[in-house]
Every structure is written in C-alpha cells, then in structure tokens.
C-alpha positions, 0 to 999 in steps of 0.5 A: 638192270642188266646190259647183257642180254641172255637171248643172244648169249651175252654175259656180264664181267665186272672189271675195275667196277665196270660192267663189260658185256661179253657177246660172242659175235662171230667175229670175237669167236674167230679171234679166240679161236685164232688164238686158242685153238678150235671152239670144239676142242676149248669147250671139251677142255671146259667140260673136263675141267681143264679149260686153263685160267689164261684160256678163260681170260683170253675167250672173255677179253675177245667177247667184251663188247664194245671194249674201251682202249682203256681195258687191258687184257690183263686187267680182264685176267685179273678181275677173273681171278679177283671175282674168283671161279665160281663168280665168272662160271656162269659168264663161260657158261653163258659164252660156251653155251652159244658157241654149242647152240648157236641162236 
C-alpha cells in the first residue's frame, strides 16, 4: 500500500530501501524556491529538458515529508541517480503538477 497520496500531490522516492514521501507543502516549496530560483522558471526548465539532476535532487530533498536526521542530502541524489531518470520522472511529475495546479 502507498504512503503518498496523490489527492494532495505526493510522490514516492525509495532511498537506501526506505520509502520517503515527498509532499510539496507550502513551506517545502519555499525552501526550494529559496534555493533554486522562482517554481515558474524551475517547471519551464523541466518542461524544456533542461531541469539539471542537482535541481531534481534538491526539490525532492526539500519535499520529503517528515525527514529522518538520518536522510542526508546526498544520499537523496544518489537514489535519484541509482533508480535512474526514467524511475523518478513520475515523482517530478507529480511534485511540478502540484506546483501548476495546486489542490
């Protein structure tokens, strides 16, 4: 059974064989935008393919709901990039169609 619910346009991302929630509360989405730059601009670099993987990383570190001390950052990029691109698009999806859409 999922943890993430897709009404409030959660995600999942497996790290270190844990299943984190990302949820893209207010208060996460600040934070990323307060380090990457304005939402608009990071979903049009997204939507142009060219959303860079420390981006991609950075916006689902700030969305884990509910993170353990013992999640680090880096371990975050490095699940992204062991799970691969194509394993994690449906999660930035997720997370970038709440940030157009809203609830």
């Amino acid at each position: 059974m999922s943890a993430a619910n897709p009404l409030r346009g959660e995600a999942e991302l497996t790290v270190d064989a844990r299943v984190h929630v990302l949820r893209p509360s207010f208060a996460a989405l600040v934070a990323a935008e307060a380090e990457l730059g304005p939402l608009f601009a990071l979903v049009e670099r997204a939507a142009d393919g060219r959303l860079g993987l420390g981006e991609l990383a950075a916006l689902f570190w700030h969305c884990v709901k509910d993170r353990p001390e013992t999640l680090t950052r880096d371990a975050v990029g490095e699940a992204v990039v062991a799970q691969g691109l194509a394993a994690v698009t449906p999660a930035l999806r997720m997370l970038l169609g709440q940030i157009l859409q809203g609830r």
